[in-house]
C-alpha positions in Angstrom: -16.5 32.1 35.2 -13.2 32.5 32.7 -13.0 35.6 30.7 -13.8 33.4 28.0 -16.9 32.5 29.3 -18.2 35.9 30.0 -17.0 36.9 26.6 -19.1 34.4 25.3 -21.9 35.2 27.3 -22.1 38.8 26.2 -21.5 38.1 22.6 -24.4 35.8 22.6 -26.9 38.2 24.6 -26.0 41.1 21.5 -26.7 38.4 18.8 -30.1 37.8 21.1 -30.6 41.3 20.9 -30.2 42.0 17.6 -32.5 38.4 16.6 -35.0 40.5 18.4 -34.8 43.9 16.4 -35.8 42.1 13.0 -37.9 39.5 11.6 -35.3 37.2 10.7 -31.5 37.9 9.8 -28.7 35.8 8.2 -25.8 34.4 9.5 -23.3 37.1 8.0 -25.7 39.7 8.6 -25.6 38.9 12.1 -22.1 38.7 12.6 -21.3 41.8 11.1 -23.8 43.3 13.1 -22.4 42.0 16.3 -18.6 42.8 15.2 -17.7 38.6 15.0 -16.4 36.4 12.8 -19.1 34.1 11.2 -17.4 31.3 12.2 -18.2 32.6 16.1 -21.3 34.3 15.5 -22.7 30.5 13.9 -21.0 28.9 16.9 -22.9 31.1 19.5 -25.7 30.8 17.3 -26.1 26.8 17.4 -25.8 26.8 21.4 -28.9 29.0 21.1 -30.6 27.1 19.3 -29.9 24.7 20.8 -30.8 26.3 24.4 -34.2 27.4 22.8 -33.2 31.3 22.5 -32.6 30.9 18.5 -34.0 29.3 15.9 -33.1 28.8 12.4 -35.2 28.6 9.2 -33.9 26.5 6.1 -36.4 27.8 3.9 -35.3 31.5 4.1 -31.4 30.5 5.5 -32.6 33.6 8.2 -32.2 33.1 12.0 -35.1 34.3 14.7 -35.8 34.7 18.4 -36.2 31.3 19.9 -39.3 30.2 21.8 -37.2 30.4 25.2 -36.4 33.9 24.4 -39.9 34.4 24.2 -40.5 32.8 27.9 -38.3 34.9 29.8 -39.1 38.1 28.0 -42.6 37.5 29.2 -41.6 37.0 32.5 -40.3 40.4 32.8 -43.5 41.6 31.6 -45.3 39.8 34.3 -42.9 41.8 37.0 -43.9 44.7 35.9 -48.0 45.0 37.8 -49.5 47.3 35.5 -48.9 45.3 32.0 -51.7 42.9 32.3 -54.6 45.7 33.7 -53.2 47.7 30.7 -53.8 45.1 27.8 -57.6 45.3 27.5 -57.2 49.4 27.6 -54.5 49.1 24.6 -57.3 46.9 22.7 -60.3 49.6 23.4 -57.6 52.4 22.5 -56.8 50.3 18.7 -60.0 49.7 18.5 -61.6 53.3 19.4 -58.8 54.8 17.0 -57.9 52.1 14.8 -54.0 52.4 15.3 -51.5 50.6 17.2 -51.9 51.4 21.1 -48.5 51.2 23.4 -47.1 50.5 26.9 -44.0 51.7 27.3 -41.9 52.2 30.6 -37.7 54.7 30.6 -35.1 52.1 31.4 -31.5 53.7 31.1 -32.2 56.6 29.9 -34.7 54.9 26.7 -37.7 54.5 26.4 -38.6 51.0 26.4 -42.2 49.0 24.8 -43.7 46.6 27.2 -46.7 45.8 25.8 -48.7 46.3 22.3 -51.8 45.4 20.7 -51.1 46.1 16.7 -53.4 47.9 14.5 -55.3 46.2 11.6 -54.2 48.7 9.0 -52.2 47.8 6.3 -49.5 50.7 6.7 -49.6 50.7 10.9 -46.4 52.2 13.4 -44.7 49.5 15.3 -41.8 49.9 17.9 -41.7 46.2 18.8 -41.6 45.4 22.6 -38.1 45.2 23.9 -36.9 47.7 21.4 -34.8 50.8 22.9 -35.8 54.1 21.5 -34.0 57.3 22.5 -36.4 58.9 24.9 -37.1 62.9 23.2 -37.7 61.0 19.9 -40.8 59.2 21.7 -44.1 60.5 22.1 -44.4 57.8 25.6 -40.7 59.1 26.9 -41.6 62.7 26.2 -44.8 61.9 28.1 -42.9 60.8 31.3 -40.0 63.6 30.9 -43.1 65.5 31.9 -43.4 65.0 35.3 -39.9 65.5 35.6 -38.5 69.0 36.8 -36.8 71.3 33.8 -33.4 70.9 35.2 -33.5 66.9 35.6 -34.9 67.1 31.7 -31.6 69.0 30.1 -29.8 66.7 32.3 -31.2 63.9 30.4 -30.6 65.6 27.4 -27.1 66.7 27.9 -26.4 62.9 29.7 -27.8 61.0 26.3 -27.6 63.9 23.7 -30.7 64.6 21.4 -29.9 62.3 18.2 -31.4 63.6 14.9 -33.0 59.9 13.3 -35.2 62.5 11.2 -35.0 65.8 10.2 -38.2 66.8 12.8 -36.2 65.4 15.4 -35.8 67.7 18.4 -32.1 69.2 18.4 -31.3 71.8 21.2 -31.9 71.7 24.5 -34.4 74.6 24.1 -36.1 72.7 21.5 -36.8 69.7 23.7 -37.7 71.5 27.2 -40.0 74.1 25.3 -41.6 70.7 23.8 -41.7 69.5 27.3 -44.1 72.2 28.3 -46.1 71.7 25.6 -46.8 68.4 27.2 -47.5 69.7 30.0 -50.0 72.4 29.2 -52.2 70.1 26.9 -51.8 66.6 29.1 -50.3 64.4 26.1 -47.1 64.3 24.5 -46.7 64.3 20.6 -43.6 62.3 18.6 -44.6 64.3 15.2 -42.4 62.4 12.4 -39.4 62.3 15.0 -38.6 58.6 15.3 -39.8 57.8 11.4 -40.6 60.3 8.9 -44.4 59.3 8.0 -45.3 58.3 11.2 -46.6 60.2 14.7 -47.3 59.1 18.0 -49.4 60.4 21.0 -48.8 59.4 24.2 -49.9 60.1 28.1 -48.6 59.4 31.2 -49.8 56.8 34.3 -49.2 57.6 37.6 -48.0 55.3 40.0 -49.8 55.4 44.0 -46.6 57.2 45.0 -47.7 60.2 42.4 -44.7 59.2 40.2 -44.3 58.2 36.2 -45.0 54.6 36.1 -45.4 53.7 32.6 -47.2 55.7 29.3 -49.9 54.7 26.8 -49.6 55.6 23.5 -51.0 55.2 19.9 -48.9 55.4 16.7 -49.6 55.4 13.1 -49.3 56.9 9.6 -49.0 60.7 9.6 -51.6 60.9 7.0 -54.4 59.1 9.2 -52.9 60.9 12.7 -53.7 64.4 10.6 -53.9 67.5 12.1 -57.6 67.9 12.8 -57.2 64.7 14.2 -54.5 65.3 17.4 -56.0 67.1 19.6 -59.1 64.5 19.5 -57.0 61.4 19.4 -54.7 63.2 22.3 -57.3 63.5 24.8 -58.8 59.7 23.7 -55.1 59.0 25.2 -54.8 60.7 28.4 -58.3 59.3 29.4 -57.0 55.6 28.6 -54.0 56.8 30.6 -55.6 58.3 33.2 -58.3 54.9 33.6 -54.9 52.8 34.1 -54.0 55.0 36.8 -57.3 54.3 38.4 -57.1 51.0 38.2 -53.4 50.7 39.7 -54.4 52.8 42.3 -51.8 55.5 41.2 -52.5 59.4 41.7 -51.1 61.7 40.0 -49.5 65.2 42.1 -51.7 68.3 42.4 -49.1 71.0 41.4 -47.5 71.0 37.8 -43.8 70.3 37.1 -41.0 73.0 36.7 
């Protein structure tokens, strides 16, 4: 293929990316998102749409994901085994707690959502699937980190750095191993306001048959339903949904702690 060609490949598949990220974005939006002239970014655009991967809305004059998009992304979810098992767990898990219940997998060094069933409150956490989230801000990527040993965990953290989106976010290495072993101790991992100030997570970890990290289950909501007096409840609710998934896939998780 010209260099053309894969230029115009790649500038498409970050205009598909960032399509996915919101729920509908204009034209020059877009392109200053993406770092193109509006004249390309429209260009790209139309051959999208055209292709099925975009779709654009006169009313609103706001581009979205295309129903091809759509296709494919679920045929990544189909690769991975444990999504569909998983889905009627994340319903019993909304419905048991009344927030949004997660599958997430770490791709690249991020924490990654696979699956989710959304909660029916008004004010209710959502990382959308697809989206990227750097993986000691996330209660699911803290979860996996884990299993991990200490010294492939500061790797981690020194390889993508610990990014502060909020001013709970974890900072130091120290910070984000000694949260670590909190996980560890108690069997669930917590995001407390460190993704989006207002909101917590709680997350556990399934093990795969080989005895490694396969995915996580989560719930996420408003901090002022996830309360205090509420964590340590809500956490355990977790790691059993976690640990029935791991049942069910057949996984096992090791007898001896990480370290």
């Amino acid at each position: 293929m010209a260099e053309n060609g894969v230029q115009s490949v790649s500038r498409a598949l970050t205009l598909l990316r960032l399509l996915a990220q919101g729920d509908g974005s204009r034209l020059s939006d877009l392109a200053r998102a993406a770092g193109l002239p509006v004249s390309t970014a429209h260009r790209l655009l139309t051959t999208m749409e055209q292709q099925g991967f975009a779709q654009f809305e006169p009313a609103s004059s706001a581009w979205h994901v295309g129903r091809d998009a759509f296709s494919v992304g679920m045929a990544y979810g189909r690769r991975l085994s444990f999504v569909a098992p998983a889905l009627p767990l994340l319903r019993r898990l909304r419905d048991a707690t009344r927030e949004t219940a997660n599958l997430g997998i770490l791709d690249d060094d991020h924490l990654v959502t696979v699956s989710q069933v959304e909660s029916r409150e008004i004010r209710r956490a959502l990382s959308p699937p697809g989206r990227r989230v750097p993986v000691f801000s996330s209660a699911m990527g803290k979860a996996i980190l884990a299993t991990w040993r200490d010294e492939d965990v500061l790797a981690l953290a020194d390889r993508a750095g610990l990014p502060p989106l909020t001013s709970k976010s974890l900072r130091t290495r120290d910070a984000a191993l000694a949260d670590i072993t909190r996980t560890r101790a108690r069997g669930w991992a917590l995001d407390d306001e460190e993704f989006n100030l207002g909101m917590r997570c709680l997350a556990a970890v399934v093990w795969s048959p080989q005895g490694e990290a396969a995915c996580a289950i989560s719930i996420s909501g408003a901090a002022g339903r996830l309360t205090d007096d509420r964590i340590a409840p809500l956490g355990t609710l977790v790691a059993q949904a976690a640990e029935e998934l791991t049942v069910l896939l057949g996984g096992v998780a090791p007898e001896s702690g990480t370290g």
